[in-house]
mmCIF file of the C-alpha atoms, coordinates in Angstrom:
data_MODEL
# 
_entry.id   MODEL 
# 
loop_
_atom_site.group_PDB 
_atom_site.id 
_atom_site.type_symbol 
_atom_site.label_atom_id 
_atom_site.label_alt_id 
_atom_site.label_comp_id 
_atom_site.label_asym_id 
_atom_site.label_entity_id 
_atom_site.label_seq_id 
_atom_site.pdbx_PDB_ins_code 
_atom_site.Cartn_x 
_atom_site.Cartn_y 
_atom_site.Cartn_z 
_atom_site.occupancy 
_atom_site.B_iso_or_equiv 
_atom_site.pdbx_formal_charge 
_atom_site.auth_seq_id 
_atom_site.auth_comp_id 
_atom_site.auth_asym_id 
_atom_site.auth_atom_id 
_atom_site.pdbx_PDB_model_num 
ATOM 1   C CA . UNK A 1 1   ? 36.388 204.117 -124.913 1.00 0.00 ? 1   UNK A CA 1 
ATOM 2   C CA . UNK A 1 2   ? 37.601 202.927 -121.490 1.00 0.00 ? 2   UNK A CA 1 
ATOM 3   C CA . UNK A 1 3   ? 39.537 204.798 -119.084 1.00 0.00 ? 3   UNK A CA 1 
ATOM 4   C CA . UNK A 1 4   ? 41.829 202.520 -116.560 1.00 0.00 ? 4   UNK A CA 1 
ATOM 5   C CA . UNK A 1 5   ? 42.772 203.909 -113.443 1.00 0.00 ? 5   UNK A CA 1 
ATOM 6   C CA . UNK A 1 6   ? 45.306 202.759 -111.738 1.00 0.00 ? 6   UNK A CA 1 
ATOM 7   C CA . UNK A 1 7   ? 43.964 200.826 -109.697 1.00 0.00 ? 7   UNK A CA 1 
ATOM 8   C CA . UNK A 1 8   ? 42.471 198.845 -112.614 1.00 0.00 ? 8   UNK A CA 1 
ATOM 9   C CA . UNK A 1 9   ? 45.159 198.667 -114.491 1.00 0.00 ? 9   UNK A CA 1 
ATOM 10  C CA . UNK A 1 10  ? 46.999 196.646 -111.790 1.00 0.00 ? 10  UNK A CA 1 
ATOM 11  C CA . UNK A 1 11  ? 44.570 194.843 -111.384 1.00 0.00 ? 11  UNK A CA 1 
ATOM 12  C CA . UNK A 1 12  ? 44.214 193.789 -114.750 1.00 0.00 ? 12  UNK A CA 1 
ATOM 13  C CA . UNK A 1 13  ? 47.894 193.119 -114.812 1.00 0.00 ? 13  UNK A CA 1 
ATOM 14  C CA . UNK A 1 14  ? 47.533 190.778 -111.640 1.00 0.00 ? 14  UNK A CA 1 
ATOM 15  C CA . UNK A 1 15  ? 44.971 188.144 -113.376 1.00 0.00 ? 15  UNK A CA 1 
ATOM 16  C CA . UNK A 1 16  ? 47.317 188.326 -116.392 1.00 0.00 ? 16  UNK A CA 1 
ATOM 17  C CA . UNK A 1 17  ? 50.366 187.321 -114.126 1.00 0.00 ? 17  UNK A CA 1 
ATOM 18  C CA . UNK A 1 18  ? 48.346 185.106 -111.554 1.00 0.00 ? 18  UNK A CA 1 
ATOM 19  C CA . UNK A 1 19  ? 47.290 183.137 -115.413 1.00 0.00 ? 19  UNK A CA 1 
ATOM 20  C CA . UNK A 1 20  ? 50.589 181.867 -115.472 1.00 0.00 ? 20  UNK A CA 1 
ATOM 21  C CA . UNK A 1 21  ? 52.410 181.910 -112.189 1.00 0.00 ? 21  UNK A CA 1 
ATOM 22  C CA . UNK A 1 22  ? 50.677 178.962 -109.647 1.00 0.00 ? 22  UNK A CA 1 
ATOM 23  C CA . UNK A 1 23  ? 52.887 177.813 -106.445 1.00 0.00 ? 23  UNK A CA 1 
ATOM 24  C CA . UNK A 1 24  ? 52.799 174.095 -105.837 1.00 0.00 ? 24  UNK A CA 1 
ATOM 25  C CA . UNK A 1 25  ? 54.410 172.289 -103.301 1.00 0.00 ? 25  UNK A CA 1 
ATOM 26  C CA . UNK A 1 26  ? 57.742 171.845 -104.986 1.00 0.00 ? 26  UNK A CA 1 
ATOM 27  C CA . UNK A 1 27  ? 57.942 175.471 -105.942 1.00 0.00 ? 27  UNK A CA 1 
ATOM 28  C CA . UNK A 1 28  ? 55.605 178.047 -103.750 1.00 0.00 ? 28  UNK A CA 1 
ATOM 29  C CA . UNK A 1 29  ? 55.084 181.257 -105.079 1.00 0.00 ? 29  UNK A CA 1 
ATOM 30  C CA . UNK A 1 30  ? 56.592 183.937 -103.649 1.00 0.00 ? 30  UNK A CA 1 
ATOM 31  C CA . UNK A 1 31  ? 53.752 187.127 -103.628 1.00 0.00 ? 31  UNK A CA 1 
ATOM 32  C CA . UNK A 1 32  ? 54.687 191.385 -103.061 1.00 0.00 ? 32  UNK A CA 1 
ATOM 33  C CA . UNK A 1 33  ? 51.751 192.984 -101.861 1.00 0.00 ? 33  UNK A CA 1 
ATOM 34  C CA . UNK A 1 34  ? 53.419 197.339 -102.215 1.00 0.00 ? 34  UNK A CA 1 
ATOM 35  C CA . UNK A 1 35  ? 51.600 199.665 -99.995  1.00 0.00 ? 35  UNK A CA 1 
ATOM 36  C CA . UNK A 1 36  ? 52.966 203.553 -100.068 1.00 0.00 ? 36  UNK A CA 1 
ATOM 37  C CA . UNK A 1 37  ? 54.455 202.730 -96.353  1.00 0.00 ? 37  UNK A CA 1 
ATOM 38  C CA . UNK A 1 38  ? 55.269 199.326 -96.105  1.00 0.00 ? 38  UNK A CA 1 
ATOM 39  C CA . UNK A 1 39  ? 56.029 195.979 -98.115  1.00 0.00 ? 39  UNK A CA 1 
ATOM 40  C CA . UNK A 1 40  ? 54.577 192.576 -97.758  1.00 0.00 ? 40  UNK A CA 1 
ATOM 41  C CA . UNK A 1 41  ? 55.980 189.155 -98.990  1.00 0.00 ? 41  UNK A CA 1 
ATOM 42  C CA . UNK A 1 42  ? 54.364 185.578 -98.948  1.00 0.00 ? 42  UNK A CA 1 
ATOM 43  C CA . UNK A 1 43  ? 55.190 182.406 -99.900  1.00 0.00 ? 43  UNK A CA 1 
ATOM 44  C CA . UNK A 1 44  ? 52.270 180.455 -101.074 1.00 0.00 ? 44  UNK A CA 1 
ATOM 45  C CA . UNK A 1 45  ? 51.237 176.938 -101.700 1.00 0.00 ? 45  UNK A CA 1 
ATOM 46  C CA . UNK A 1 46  ? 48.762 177.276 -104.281 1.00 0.00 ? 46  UNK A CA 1 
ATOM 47  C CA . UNK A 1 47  ? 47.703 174.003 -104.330 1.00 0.00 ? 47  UNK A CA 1 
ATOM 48  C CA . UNK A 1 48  ? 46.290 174.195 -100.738 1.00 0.00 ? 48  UNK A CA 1 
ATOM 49  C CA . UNK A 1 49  ? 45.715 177.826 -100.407 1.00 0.00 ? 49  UNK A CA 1 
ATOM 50  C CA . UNK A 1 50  ? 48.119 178.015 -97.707  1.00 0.00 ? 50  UNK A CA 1 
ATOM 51  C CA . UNK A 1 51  ? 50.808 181.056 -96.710  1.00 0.00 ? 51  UNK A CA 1 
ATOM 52  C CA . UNK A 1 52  ? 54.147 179.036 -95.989  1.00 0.00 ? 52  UNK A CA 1 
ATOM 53  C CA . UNK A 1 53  ? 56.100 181.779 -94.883  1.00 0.00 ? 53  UNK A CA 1 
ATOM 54  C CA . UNK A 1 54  ? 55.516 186.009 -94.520  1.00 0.00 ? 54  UNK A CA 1 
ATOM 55  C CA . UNK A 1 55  ? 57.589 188.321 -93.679  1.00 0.00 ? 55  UNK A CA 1 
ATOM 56  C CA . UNK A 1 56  ? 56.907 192.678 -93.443  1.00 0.00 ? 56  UNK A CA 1 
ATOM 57  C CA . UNK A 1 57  ? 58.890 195.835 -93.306  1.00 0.00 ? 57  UNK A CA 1 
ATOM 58  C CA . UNK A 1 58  ? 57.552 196.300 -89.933  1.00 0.00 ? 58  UNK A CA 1 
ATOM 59  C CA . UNK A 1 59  ? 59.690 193.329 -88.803  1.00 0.00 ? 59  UNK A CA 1 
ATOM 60  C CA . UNK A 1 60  ? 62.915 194.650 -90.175  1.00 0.00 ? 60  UNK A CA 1 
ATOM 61  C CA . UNK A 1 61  ? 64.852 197.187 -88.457  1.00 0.00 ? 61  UNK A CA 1 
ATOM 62  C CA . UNK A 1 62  ? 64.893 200.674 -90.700  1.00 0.00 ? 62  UNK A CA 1 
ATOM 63  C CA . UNK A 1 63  ? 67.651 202.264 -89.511  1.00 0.00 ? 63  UNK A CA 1 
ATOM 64  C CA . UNK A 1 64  ? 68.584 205.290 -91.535  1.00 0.00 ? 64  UNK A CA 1 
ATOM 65  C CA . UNK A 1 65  ? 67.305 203.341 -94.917  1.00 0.00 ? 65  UNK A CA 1 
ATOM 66  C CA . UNK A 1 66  ? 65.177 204.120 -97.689  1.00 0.00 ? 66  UNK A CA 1 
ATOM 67  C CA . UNK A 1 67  ? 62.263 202.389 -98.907  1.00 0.00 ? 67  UNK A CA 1 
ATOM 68  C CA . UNK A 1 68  ? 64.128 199.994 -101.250 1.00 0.00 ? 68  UNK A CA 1 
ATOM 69  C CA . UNK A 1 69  ? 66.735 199.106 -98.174  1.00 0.00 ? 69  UNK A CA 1 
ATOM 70  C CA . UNK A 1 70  ? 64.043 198.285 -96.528  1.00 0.00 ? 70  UNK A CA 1 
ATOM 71  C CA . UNK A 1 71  ? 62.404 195.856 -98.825  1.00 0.00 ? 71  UNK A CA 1 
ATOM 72  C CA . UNK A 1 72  ? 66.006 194.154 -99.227  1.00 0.00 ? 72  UNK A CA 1 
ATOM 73  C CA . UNK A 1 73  ? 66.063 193.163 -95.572  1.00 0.00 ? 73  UNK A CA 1 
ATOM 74  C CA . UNK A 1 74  ? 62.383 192.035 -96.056  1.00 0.00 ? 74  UNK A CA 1 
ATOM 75  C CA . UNK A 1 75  ? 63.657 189.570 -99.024  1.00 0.00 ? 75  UNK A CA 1 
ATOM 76  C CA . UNK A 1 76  ? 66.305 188.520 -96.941  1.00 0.00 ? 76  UNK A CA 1 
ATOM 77  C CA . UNK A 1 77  ? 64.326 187.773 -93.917  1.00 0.00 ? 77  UNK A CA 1 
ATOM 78  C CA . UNK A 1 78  ? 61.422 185.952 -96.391  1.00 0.00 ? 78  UNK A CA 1 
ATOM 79  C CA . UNK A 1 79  ? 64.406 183.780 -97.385  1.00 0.00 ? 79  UNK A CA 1 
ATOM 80  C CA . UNK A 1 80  ? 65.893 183.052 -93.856  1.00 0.00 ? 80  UNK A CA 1 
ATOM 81  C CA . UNK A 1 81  ? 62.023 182.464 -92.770  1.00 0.00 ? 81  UNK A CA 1 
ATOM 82  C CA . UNK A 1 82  ? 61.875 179.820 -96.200  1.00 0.00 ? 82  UNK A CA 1 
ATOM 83  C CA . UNK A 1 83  ? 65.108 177.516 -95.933  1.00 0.00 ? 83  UNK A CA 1 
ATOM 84  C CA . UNK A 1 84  ? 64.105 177.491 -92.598  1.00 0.00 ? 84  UNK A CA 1 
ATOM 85  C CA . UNK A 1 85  ? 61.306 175.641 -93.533  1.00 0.00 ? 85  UNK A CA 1 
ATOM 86  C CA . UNK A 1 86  ? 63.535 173.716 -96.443  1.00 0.00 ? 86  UNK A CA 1 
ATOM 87  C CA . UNK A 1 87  ? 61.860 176.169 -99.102  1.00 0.00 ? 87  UNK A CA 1 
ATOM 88  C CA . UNK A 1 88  ? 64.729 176.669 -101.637 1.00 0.00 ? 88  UNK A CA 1 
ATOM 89  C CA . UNK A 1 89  ? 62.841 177.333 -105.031 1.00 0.00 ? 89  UNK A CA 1 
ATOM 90  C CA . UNK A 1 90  ? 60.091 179.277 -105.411 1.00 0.00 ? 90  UNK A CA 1 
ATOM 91  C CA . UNK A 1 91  ? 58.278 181.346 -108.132 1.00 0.00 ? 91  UNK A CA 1 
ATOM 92  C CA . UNK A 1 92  ? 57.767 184.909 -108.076 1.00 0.00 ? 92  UNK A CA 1 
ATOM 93  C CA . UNK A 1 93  ? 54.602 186.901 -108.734 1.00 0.00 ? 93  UNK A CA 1 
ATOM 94  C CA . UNK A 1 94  ? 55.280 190.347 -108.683 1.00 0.00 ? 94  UNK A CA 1 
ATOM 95  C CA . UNK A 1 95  ? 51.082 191.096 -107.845 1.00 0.00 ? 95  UNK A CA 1 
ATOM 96  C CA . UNK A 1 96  ? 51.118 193.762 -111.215 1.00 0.00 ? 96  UNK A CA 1 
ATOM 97  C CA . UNK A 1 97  ? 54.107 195.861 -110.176 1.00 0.00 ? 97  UNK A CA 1 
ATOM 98  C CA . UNK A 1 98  ? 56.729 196.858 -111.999 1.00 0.00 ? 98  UNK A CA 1 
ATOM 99  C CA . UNK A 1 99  ? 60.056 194.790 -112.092 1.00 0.00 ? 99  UNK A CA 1 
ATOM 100 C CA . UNK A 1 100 ? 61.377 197.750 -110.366 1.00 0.00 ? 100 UNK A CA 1 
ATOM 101 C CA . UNK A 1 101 ? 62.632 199.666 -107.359 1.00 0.00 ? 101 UNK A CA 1 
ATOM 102 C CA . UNK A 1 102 ? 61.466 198.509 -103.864 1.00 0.00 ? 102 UNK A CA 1 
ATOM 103 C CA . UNK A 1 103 ? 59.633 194.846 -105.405 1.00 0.00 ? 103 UNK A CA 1 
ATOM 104 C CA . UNK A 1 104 ? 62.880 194.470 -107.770 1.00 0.00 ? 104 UNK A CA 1 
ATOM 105 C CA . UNK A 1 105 ? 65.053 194.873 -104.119 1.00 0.00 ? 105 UNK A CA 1 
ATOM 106 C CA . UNK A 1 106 ? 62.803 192.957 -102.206 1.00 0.00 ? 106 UNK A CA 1 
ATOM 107 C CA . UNK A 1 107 ? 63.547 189.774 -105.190 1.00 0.00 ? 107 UNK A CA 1 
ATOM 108 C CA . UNK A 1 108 ? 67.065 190.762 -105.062 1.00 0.00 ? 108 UNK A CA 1 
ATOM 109 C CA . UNK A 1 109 ? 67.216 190.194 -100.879 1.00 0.00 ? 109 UNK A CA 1 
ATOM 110 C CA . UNK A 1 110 ? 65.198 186.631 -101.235 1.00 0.00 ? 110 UNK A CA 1 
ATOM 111 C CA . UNK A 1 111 ? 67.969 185.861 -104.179 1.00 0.00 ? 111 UNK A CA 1 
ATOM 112 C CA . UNK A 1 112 ? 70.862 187.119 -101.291 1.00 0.00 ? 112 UNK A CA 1 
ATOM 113 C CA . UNK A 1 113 ? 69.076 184.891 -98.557  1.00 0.00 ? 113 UNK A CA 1 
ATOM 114 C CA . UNK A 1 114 ? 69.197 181.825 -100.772 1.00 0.00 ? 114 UNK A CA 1 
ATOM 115 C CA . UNK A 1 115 ? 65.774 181.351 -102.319 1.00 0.00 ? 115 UNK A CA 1 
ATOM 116 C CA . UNK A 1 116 ? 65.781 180.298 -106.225 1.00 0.00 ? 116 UNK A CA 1 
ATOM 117 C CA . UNK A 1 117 ? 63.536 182.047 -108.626 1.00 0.00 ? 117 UNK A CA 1 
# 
């Protein structure tokens, strides 16, 4: 009998996702890396290892938000960052989170700013 903490069990979760979800250069995937501060977002070319595009919560301005606010703005600004850089569909791997909260608002704000997922 195995006990999973949770650590593992994300991580378990991740190499079930990261299976199925590969960026190419048509369609980049779009990865959430959820710390208990701050959110992360890259878009990735999987096909040459390469990060396309990042954006943080450090970069955004907080103003009297919460923690999902803030990943919003981060979507957004992944998004402005992306068609930028004529990125307009990507793929998104949600790293073994939950569909939910702050990596469910962060999708939400990259949906807002344009990106296609």
């Amino acid at each position: 009998m195995t006990t999973n903490t949770t650590v593992e069990a994300r991580a378990k979760r991740r190499r079930r996702i990261r299976a199925k979800v590969i960026g190419s250069a048509a369609r980049p995937r779009v990865s959430v890396f959820r710390s208990n501060r701050a959110i992360y977002a890259q878009v990735i070319d999987d096909t040459t290892g390469s990060t396309l595009v990042a954006a943080r919560s450090a970069e955004v301005d907080a103003g009297g938000l919460d923690k999902s606010g803030v990943a919003k703005k981060v979507g957004v600004l992944l998004a402005e960052r992306a068609r930028a850089r004529n990125i307009d569909s990507v793929v998104f791997d949600r790293s073994g989170y939950l569909y939910h909260g702050r990596v469910k608002a962060l999708a939400e704000g990259a949906r807002e700013g344009g990106l296609v997922f």
